[in-house]
N, CA, C and O atoms as a MOPAC input file, in Angstrom:
PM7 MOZYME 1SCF
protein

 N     20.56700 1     9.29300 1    10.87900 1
 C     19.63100 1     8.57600 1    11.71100 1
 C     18.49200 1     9.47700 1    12.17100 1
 O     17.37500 1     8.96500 1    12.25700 1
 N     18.71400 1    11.27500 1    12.59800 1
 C     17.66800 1    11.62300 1    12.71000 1
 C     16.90300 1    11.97800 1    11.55200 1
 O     15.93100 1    12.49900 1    12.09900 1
 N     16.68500 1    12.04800 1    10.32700 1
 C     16.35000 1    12.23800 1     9.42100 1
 C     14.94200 1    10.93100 1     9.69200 1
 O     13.72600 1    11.12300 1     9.72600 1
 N     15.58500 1     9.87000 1     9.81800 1
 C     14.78700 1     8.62100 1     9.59300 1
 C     14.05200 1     8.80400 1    10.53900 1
 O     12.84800 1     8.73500 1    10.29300 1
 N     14.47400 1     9.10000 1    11.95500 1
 C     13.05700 1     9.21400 1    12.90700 1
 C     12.46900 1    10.26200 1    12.88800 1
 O     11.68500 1    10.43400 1    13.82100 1
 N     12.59700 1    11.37800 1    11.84300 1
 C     11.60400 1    12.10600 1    11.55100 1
 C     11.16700 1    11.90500 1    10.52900 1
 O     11.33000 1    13.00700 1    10.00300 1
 N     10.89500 1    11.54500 1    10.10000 1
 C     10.37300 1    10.45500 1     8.79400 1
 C      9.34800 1     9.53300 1     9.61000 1
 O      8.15300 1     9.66500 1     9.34800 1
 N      9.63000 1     8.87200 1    10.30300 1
 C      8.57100 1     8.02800 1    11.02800 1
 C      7.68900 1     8.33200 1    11.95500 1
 O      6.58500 1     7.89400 1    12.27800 1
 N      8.52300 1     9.32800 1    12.39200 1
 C      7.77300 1     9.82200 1    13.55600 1
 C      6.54600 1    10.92100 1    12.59300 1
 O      6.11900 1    11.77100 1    13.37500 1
 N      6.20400 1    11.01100 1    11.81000 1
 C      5.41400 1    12.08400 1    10.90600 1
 C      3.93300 1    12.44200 1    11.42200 1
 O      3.15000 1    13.24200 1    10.91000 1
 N      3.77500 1    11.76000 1    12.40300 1
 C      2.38900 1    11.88300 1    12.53400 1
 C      2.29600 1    13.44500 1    13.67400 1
 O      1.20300 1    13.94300 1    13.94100 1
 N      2.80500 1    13.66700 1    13.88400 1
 C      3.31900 1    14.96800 1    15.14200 1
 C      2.58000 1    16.24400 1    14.41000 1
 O      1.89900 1    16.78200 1    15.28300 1
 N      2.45500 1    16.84900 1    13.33600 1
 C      2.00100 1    17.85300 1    12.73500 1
 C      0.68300 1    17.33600 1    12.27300 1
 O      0.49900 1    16.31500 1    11.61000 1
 N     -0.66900 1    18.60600 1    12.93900 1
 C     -2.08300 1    18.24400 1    12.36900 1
 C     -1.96700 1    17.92300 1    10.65300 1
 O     -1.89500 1    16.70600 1    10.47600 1
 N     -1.94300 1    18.45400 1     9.77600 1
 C     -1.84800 1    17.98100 1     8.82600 1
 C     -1.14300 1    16.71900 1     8.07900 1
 O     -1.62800 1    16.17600 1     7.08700 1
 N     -0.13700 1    16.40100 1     8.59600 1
 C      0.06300 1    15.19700 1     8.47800 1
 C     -0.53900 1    14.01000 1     9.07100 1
 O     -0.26800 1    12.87500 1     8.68000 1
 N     -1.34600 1    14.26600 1    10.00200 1
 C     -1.80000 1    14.01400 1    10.68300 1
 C     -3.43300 1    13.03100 1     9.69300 1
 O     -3.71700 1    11.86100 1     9.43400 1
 N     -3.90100 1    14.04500 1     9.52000 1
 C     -4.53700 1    14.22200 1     8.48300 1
 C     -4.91500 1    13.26900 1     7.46500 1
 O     -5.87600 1    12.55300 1     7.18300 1
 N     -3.31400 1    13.66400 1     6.85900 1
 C     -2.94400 1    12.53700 1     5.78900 1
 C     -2.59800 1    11.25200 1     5.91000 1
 O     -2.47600 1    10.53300 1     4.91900 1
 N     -2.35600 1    10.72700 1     7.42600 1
 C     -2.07500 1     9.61600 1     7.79400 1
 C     -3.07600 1     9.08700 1     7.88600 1
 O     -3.18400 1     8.05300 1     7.22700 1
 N     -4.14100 1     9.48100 1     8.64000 1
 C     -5.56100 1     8.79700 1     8.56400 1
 C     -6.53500 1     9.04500 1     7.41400 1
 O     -7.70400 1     8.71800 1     7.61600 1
 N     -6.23900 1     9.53700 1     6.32900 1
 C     -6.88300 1     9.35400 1     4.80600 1
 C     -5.88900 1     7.92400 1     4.22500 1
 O     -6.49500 1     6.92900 1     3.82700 1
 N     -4.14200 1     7.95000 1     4.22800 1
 C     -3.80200 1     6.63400 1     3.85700 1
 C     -4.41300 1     5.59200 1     4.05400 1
 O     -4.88600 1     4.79700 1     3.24200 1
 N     -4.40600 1     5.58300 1     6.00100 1
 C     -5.41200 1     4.81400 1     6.91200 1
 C     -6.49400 1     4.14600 1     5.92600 1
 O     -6.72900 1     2.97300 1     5.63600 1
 N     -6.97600 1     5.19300 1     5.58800 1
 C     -8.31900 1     4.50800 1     4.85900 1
 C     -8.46500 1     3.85000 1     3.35800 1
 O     -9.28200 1     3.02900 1     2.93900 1
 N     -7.04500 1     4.71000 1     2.50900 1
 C     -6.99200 1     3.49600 1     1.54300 1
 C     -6.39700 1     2.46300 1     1.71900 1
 O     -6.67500 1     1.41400 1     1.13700 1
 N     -5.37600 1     2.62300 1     2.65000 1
 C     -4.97100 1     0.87400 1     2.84300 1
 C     -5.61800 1     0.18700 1     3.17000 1
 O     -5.47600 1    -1.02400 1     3.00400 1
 N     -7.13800 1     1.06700 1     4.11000 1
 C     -8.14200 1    -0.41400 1     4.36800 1
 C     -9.05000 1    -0.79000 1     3.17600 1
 O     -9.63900 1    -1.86100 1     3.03000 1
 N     -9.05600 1    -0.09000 1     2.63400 1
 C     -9.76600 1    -0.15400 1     0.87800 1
 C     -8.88600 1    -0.90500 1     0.27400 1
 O     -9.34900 1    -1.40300 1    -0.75200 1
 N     -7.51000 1    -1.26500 1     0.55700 1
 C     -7.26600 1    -1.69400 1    -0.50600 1
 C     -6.45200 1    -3.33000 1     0.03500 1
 O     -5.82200 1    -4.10200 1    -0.68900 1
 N     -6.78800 1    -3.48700 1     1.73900 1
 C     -6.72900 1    -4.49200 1     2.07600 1
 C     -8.35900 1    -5.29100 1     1.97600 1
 O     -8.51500 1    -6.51000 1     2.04000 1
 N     -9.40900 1    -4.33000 1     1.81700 1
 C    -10.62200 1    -5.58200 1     1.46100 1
 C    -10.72300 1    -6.29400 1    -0.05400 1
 O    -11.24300 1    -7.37000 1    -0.34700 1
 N     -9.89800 1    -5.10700 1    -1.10300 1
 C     -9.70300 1    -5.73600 1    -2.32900 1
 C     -9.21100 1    -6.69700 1    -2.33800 1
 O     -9.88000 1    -7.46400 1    -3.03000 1
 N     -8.29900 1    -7.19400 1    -1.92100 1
 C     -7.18300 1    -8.43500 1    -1.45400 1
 C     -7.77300 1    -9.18400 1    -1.00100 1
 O     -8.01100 1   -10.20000 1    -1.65500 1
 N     -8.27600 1    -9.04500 1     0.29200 1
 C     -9.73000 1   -10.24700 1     1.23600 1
 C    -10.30200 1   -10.38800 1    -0.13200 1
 O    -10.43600 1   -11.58100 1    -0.40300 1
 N    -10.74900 1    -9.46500 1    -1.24600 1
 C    -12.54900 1   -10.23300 1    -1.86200 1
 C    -11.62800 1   -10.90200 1    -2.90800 1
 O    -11.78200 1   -12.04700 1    -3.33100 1
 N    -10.60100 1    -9.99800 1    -3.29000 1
 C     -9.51800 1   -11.59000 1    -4.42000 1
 C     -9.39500 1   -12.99100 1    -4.06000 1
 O     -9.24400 1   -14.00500 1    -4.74200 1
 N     -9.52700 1   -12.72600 1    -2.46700 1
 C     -9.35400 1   -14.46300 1    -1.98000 1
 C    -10.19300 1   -15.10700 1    -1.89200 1
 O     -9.99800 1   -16.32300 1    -1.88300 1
 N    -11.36000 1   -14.63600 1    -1.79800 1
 C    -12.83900 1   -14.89300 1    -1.56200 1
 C    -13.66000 1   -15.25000 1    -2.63600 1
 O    -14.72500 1   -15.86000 1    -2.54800 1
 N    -12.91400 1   -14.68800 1    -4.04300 1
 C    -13.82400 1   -14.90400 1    -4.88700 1
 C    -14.73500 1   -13.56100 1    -5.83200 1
 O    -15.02900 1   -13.72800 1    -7.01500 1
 N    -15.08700 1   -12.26700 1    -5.05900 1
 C    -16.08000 1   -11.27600 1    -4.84200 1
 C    -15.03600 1   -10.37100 1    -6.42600 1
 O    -15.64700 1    -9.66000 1    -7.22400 1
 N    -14.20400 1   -10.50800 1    -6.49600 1
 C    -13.74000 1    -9.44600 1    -7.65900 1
 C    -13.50500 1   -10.35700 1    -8.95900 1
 O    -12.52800 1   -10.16400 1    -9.68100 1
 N    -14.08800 1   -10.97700 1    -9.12000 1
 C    -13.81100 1   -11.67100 1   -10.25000 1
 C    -12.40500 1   -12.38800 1   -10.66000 1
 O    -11.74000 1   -12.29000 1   -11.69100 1
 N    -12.18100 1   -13.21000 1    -9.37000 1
 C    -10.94900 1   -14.03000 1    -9.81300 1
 C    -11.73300 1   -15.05000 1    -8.49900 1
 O    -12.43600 1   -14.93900 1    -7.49400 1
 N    -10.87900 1   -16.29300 1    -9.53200 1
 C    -11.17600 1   -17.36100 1    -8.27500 1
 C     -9.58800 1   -17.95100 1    -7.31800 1
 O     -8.70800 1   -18.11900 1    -8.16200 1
 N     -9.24000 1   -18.16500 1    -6.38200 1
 C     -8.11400 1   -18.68800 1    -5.77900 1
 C     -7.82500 1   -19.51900 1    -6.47600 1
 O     -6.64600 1   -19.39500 1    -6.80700 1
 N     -8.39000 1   -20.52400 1    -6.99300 1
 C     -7.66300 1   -21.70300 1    -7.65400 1
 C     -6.96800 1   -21.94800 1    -9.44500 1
 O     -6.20900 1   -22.64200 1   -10.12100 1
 N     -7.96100 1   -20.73000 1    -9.48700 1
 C     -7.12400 1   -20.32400 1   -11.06300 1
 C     -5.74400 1   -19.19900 1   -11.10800 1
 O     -4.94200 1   -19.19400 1   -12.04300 1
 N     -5.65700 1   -18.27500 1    -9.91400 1
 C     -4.56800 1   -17.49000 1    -9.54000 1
 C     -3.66400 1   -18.33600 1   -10.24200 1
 O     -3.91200 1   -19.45000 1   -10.70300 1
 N     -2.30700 1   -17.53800 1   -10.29100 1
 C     -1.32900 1   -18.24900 1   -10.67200 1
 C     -0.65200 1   -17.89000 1    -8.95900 1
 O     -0.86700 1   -16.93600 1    -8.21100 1
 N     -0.18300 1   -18.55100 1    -8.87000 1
 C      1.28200 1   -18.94600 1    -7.25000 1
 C      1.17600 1   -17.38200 1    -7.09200 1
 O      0.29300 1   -16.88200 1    -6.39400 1
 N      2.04200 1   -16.68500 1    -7.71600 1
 C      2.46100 1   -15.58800 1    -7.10000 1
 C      1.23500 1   -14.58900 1    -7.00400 1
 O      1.57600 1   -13.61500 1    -6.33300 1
 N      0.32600 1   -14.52500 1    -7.31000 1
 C     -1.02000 1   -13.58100 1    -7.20200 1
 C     -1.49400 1   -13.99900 1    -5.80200 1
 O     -1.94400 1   -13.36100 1    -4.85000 1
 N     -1.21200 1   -15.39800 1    -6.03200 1
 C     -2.34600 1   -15.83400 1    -4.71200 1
 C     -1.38900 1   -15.60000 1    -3.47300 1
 O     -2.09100 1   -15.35400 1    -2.49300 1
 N      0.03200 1   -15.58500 1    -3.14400 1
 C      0.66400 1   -15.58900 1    -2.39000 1
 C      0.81300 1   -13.96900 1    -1.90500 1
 O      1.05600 1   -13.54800 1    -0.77400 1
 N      0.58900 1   -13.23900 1    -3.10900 1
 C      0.49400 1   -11.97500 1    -2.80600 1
 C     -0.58000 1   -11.59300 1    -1.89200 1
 O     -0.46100 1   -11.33800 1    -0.69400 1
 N     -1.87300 1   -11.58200 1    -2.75400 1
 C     -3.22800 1   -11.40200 1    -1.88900 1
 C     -3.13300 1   -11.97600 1    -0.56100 1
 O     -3.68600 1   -11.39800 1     0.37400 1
 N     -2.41000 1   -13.18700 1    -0.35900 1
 C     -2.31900 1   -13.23300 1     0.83100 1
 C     -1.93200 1   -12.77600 1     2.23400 1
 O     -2.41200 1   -12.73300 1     3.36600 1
 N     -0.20300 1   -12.28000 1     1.21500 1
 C      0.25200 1   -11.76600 1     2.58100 1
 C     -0.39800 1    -9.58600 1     2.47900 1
 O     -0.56200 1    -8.86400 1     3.46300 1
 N     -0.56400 1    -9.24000 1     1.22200 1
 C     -1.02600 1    -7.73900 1     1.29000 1
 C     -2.26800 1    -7.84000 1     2.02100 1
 O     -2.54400 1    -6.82500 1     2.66000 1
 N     -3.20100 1    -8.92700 1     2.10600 1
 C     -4.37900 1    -8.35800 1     2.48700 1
 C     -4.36900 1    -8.02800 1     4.41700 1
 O     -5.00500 1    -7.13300 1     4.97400 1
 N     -3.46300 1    -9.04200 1     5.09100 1
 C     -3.19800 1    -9.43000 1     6.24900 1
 C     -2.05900 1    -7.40400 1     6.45600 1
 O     -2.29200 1    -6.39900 1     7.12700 1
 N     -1.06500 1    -7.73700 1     5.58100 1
 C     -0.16900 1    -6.55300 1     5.83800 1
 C     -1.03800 1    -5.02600 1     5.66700 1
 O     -1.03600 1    -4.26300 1     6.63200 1
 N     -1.41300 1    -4.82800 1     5.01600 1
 C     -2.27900 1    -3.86200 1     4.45700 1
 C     -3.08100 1    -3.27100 1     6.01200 1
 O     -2.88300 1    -2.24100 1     6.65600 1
 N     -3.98400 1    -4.36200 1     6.22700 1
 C     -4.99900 1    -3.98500 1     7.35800 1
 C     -4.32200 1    -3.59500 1     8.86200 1
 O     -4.80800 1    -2.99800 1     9.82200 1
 N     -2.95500 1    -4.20900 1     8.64000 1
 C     -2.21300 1    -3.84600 1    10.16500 1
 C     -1.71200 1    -2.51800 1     9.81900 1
 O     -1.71100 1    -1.65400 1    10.69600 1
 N     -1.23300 1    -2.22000 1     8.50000 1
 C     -0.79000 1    -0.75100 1     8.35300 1
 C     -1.72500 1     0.25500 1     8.27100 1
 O     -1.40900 1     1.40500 1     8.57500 1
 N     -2.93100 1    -0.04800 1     7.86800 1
 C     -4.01500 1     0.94200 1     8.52100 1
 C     -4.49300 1     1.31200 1     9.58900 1
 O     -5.14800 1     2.34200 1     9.74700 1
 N     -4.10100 1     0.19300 1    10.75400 1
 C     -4.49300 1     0.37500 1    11.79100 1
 C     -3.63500 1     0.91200 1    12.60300 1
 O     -3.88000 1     1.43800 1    13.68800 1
 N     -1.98300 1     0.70200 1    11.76100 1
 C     -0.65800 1     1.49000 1    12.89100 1
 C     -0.77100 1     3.20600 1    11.87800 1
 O      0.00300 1     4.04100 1    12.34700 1
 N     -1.33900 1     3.55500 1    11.04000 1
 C     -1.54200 1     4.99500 1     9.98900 1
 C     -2.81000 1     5.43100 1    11.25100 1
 O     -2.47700 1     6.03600 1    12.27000 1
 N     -3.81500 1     5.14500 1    11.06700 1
 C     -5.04800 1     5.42500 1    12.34100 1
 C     -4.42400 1     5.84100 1    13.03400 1
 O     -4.54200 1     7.06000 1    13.16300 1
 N     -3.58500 1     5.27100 1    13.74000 1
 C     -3.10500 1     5.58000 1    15.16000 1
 C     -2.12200 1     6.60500 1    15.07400 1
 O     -1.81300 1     7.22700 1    16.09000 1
 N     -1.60800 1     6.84500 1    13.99600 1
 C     -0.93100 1     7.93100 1    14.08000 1
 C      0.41600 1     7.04000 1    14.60700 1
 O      0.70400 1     7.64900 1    15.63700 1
 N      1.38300 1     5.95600 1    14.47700 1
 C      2.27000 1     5.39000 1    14.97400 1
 C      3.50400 1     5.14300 1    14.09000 1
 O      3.40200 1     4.86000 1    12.89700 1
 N      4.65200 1     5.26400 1    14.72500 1
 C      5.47600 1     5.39400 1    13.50100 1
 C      5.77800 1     4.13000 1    13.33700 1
 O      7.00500 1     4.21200 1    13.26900 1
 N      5.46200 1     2.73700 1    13.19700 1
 C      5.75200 1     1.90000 1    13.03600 1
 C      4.41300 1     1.83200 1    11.62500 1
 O      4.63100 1     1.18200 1    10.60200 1
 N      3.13200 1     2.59000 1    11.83700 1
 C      2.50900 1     2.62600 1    10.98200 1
 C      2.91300 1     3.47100 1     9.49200 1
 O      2.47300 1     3.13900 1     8.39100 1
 N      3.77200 1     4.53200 1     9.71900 1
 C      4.41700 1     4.86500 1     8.62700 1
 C      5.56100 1     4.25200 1     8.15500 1
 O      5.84600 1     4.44800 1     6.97400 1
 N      6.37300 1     3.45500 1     8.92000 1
 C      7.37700 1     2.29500 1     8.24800 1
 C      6.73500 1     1.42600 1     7.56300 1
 O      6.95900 1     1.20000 1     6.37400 1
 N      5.84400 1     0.83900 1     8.27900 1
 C      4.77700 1    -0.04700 1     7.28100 1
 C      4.19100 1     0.58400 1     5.88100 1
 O      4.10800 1    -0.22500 1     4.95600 1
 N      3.80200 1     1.84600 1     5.63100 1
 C      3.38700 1     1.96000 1     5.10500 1
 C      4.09900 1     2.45200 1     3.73400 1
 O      3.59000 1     2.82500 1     2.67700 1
 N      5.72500 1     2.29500 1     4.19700 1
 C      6.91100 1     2.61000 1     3.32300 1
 C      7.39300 1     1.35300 1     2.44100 1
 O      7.66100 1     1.30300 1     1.24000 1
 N      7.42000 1    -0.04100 1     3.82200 1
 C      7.32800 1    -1.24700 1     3.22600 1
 C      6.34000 1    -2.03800 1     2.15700 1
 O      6.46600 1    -2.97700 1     1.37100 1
 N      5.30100 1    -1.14800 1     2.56000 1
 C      4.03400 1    -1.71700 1     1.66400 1
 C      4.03600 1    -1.15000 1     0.53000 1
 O      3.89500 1    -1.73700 1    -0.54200 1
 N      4.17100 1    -0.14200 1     0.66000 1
 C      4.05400 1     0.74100 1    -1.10800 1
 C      5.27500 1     0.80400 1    -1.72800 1
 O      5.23900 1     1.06400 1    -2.93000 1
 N      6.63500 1     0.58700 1    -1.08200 1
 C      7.86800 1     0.25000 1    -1.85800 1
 C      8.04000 1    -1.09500 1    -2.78400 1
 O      8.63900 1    -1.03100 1    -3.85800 1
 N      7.36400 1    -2.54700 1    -2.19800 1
 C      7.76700 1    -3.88900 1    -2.28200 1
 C      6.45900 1    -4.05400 1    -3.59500 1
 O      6.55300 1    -4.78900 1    -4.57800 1
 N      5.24900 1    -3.12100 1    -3.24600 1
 C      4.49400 1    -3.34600 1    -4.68500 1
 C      5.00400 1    -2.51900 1    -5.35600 1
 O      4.01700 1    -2.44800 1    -6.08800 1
 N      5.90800 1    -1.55200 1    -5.93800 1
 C      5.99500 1    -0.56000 1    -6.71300 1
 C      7.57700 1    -1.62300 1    -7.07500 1
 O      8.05200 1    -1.19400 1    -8.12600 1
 N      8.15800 1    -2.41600 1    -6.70100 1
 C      9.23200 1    -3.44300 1    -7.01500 1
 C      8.42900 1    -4.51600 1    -7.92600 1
 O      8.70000 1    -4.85800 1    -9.07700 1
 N      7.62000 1    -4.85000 1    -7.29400 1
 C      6.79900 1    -6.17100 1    -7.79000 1
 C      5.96000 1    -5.72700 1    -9.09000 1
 O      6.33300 1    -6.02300 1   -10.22500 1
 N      4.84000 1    -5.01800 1    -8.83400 1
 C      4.27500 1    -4.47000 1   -10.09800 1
 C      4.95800 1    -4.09800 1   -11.21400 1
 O      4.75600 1    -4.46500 1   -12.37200 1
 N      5.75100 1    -3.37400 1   -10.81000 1
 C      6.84000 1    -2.36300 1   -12.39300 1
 C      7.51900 1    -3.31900 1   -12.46700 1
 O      7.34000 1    -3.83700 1   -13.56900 1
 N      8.84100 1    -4.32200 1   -11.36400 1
 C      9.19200 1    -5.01700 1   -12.25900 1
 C      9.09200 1    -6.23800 1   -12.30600 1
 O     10.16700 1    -6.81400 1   -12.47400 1
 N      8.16900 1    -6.89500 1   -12.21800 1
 C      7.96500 1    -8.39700 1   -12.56800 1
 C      6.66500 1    -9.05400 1   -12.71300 1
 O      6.30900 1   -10.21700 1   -12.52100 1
 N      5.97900 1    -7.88000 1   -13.14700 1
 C      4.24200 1    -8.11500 1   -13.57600 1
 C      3.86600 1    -9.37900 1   -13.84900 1
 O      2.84900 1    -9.90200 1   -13.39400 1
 N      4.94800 1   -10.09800 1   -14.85700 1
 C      4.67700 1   -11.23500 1   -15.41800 1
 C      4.39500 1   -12.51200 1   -14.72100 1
 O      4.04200 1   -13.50600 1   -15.35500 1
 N      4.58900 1   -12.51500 1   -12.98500 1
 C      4.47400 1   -13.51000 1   -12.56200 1
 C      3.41800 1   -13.32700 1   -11.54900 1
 O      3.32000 1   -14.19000 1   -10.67600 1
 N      2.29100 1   -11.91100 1   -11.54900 1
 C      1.13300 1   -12.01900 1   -11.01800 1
 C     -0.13800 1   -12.20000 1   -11.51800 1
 O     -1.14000 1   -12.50700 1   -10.87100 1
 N     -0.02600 1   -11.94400 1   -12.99600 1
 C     -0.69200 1   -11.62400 1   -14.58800 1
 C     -0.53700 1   -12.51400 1   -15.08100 1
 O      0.25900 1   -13.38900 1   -14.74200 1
 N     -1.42400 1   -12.52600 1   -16.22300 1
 C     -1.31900 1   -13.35200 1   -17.54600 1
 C     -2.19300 1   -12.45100 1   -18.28800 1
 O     -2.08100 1   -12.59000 1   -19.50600 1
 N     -3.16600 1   -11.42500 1   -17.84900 1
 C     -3.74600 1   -10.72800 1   -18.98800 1
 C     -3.48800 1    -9.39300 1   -18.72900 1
 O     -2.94200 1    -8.92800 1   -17.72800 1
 N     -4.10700 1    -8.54700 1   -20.12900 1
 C     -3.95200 1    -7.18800 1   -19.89700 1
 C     -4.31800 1    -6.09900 1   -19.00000 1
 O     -3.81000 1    -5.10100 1   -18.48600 1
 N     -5.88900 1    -6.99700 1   -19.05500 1
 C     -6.49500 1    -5.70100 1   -17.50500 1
 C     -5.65800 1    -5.89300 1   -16.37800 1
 O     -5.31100 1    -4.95200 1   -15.66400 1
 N     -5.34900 1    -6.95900 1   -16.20200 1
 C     -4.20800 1    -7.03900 1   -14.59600 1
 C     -3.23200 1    -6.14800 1   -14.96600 1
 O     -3.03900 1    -5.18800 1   -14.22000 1
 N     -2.33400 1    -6.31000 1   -16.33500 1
 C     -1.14900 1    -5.03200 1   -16.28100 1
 C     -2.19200 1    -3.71200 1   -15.91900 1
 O     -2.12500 1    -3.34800 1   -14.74500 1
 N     -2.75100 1    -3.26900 1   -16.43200 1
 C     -3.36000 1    -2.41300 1   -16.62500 1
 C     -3.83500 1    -1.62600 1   -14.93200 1
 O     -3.89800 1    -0.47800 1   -14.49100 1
 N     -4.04400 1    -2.77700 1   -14.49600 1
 C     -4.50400 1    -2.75800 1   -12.92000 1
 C     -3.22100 1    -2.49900 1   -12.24500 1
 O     -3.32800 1    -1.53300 1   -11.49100 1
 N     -2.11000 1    -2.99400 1   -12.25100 1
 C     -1.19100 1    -2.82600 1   -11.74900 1
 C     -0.51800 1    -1.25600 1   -11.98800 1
 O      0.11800 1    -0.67500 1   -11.10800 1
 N     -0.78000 1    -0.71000 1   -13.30900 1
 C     -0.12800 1     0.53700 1   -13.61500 1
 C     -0.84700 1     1.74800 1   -12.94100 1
 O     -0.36600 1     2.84800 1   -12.66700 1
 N     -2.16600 1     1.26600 1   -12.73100 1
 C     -3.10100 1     2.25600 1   -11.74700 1
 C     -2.75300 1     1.90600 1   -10.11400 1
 O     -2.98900 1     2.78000 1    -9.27900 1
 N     -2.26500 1     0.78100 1    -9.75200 1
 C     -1.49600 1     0.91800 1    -8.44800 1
 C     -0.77000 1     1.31200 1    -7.79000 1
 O     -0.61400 1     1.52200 1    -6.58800 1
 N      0.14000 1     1.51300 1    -9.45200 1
 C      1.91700 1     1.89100 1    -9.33200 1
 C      1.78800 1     3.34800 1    -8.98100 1
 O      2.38900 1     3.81400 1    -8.01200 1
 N      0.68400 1     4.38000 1   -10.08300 1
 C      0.44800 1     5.68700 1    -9.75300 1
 C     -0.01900 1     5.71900 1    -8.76000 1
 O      0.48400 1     6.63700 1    -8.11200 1
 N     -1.02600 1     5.00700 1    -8.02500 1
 C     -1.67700 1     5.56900 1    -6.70100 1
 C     -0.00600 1     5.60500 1    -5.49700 1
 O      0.25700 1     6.51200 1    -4.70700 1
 N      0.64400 1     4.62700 1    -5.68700 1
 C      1.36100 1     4.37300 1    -4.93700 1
 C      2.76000 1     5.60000 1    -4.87700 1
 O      3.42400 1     5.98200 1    -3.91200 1
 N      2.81900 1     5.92400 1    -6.14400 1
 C      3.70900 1     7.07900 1    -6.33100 1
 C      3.46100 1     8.45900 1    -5.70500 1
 O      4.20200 1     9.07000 1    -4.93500 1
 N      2.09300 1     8.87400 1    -6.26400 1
 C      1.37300 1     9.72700 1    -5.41200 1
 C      1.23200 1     9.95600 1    -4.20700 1
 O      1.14300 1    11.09300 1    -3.74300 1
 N      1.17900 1     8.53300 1    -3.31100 1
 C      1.02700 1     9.12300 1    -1.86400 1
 C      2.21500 1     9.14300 1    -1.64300 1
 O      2.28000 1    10.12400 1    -0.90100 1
 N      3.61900 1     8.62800 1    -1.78300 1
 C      4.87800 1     9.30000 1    -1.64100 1
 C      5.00100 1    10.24900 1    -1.75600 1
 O      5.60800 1    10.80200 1    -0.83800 1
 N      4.53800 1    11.11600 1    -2.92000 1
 C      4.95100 1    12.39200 1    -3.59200 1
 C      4.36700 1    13.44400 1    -2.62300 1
 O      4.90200 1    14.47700 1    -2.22100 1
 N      3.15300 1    12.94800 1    -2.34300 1
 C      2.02700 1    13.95300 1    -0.97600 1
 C      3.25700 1    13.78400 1     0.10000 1
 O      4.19100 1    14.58500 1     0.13500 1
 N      3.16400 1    12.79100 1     0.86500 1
 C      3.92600 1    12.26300 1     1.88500 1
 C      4.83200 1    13.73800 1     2.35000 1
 O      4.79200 1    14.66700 1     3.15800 1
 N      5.97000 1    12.98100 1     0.75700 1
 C      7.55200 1    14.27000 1     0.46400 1
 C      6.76900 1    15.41200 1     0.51000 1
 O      7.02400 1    16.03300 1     1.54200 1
 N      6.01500 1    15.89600 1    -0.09700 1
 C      5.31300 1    17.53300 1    -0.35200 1
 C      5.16500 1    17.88400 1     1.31600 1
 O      6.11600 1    18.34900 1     1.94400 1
 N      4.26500 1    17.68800 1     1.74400 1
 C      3.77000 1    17.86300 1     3.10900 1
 C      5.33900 1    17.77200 1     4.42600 1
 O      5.66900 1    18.56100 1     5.31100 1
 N      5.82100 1    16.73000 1     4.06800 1
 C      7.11100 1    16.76600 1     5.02500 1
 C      8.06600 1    18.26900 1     4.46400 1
 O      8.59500 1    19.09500 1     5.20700 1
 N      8.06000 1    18.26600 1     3.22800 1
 C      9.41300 1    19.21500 1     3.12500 1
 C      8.20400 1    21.17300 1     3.60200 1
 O      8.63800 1    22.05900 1     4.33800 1
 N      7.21500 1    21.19800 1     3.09200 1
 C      6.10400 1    22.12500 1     3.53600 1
 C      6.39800 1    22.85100 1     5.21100 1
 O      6.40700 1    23.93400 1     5.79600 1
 N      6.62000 1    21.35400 1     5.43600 1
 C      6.82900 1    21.66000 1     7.17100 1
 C      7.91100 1    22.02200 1     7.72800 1
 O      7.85500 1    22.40800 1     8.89500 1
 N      9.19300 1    21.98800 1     7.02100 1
 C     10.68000 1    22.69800 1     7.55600 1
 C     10.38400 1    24.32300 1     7.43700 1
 O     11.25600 1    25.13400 1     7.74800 1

């Protein structure tokens, strides 16, 4: 159990510190991608989505922007969030592409998510174990 609240609690060291408010900022980058999917602005329309794209964009774009704003703050409810968020797409993308897609650039899009998403784990782990 203390393992986990130091895990959440991560924001306590300047450098992690750091890195919480650079996440901060791609999750808000990557909650306006989501807003302009719904909107229209990236080249998809809502009504051609298939169900599960559109249900996605929905709830990531809403989830996304609250986990940037609990990463900002430096809050550990903002790094749980931000465990939930990049775990449940790295489930969804790798395994069940087929029901957000129908073409290749979307896989394609998704496999550049999956790495971004791996990466900031991998920083995350680097920087936490750095600090023992």
């Amino acid at each position: 159990m203390e393992k986990l609240k130091s895990i959440v609690n991560a924001g306590q060291t300047p450098v992690m510190g750091y890195y919480l408010r650079f996440l901060a900022l791609v999750f808000m980058g990557m909650s306006g991608f989501h807003f302009a999917n719904l909107m229209g602005y990236a080249g998809s329309n809502l009504e051609t989505m298939l169900p599960g794209a559109r249900m996605l964009h929905i709830v990531y774009a809403q989830f996304f922007a609250v986990t940037a704003i609990g990463l900002w703050k430096l809050q550990p409810w903002g790094v749980a969030c931000f465990f939930i968020a990049t775990i449940s797409q790295l489930v969804l993308y790798w395994g069940m592409p087929q029901y957000f897609t129908q073409i290749e650039e979307g896989e394609q899009a998704f496999q550049g998510i999956i790495n971004i998403h791996i990466s900031t784990i991998a920083v995350f782990c680097i920087i936490r174990i750095k600090r023992k």
